[in-house]
FIMIFI-755170 format. One record per residue (C-alpha): residue number from 1; residue in one letter; y, x, z. Coordinates in steps of 0.25 Angstrom, whole numbers, always signed. Example, Ala and Ser with C-alpha at 12.3 -4.5 7.8 and 13.67 -1.06 7.14 Angstrom:
BEGIN
SITE	seq	type	v	u	w
SITE	1	A	-18	+49	+31
SITE	2	S	-4	+55	+29
This chain:
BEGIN
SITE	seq	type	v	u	w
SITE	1	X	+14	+47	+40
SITE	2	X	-1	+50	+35
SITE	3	X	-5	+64	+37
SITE	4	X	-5	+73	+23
SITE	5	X	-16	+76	+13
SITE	6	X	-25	+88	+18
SITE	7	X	-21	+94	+6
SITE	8	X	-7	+97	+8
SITE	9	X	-12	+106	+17
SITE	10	X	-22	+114	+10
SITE	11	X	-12	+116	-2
SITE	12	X	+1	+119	+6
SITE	13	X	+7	+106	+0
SITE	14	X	+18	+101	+11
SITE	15	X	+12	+89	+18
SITE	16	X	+16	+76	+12
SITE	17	X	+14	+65	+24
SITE	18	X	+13	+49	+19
SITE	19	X	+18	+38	+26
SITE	20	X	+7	+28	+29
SITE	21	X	+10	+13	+25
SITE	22	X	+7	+2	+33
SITE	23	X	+8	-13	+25
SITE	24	X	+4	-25	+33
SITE	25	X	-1	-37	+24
SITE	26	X	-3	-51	+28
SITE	27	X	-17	-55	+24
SITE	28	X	-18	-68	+32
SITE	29	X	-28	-77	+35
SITE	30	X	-40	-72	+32
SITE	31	X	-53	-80	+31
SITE	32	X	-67	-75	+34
SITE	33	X	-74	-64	+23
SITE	34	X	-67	-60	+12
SITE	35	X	-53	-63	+9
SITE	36	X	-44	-65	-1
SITE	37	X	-36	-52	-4
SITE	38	X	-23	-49	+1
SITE	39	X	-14	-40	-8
SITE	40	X	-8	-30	-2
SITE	41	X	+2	-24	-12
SITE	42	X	+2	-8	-9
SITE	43	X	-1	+1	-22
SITE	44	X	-15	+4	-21
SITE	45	X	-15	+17	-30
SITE	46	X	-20	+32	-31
SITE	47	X	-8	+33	-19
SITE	48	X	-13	+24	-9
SITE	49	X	-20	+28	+4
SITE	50	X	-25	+18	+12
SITE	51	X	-24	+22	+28
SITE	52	X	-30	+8	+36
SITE	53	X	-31	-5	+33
SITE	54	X	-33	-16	+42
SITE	55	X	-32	-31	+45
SITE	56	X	-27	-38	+58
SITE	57	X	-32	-52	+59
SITE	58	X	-30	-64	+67
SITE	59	X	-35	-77	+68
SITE	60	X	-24	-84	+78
SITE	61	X	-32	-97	+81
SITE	62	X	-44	-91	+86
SITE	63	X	-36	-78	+92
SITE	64	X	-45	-67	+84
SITE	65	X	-40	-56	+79
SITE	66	X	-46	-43	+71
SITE	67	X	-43	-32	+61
SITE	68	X	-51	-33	+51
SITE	69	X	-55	-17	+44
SITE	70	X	-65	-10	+37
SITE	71	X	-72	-14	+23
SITE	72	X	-66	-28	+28
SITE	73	X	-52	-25	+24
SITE	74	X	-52	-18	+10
SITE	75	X	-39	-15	+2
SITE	76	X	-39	-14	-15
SITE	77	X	-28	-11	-24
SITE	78	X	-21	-23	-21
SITE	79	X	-27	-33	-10
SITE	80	X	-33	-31	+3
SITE	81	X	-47	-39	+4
SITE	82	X	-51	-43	+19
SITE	83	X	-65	-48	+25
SITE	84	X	-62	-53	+37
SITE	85	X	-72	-57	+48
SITE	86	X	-65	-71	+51
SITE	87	X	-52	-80	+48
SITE	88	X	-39	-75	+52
SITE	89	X	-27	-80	+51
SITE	90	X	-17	-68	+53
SITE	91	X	-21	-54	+45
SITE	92	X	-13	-43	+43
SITE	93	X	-18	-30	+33
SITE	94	X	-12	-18	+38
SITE	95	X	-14	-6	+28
SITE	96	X	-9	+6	+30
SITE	97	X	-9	+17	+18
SITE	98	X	-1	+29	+10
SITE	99	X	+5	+27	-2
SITE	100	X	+7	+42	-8
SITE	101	X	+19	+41	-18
């Protein structure tokens, strides 16, 4: 669970932890520059946090793999958008975030 607000403390409010979501999309194969975007379907809204984002890919023919972050991996209300540095032909987005209810 992600750790309270800093505010909850400085008003007396009782802590309200949050559990942290992790969803694992499937954003194979990629081809080199920009791709074309993956949907991701979480509710992107005044309630969402996002906590890490990444990509794991692998090119299985010639036996490379990387992950792929930063400003090369970028997330909007409903697709992810990835700039990769070479083909791949396995990827994996793994986001991680709150969603406060």
């Amino acid at each position: 669970q992600f750790i309270p607000t800093s505010g909850a403390n400085l008003t007396g409010e009782q802590a309200q932890f949050r559990s942290v979501l992790r969803k694992v999309i499937n954003v194979s194969p990629l081809i080199v520059g920009v791709n074309p975007v993956f949907a991701h379907g979480i509710t992107v809204d005044a309630n969402f946090t996002l906590i890490d984002m990444w990509v794991a890919a692998t090119d299985s023919v010639a036996f490379t793999s990387q992950i792929i972050t930063g400003n090369d991996v970028t997330l909007d209300a409903t697709n992810i958008n990835i700039t990769s540095p070479q083909a791949f032909d396995r990827a994996f987005c793994v986001l991680e975030y709150i969603q406060e209810i």
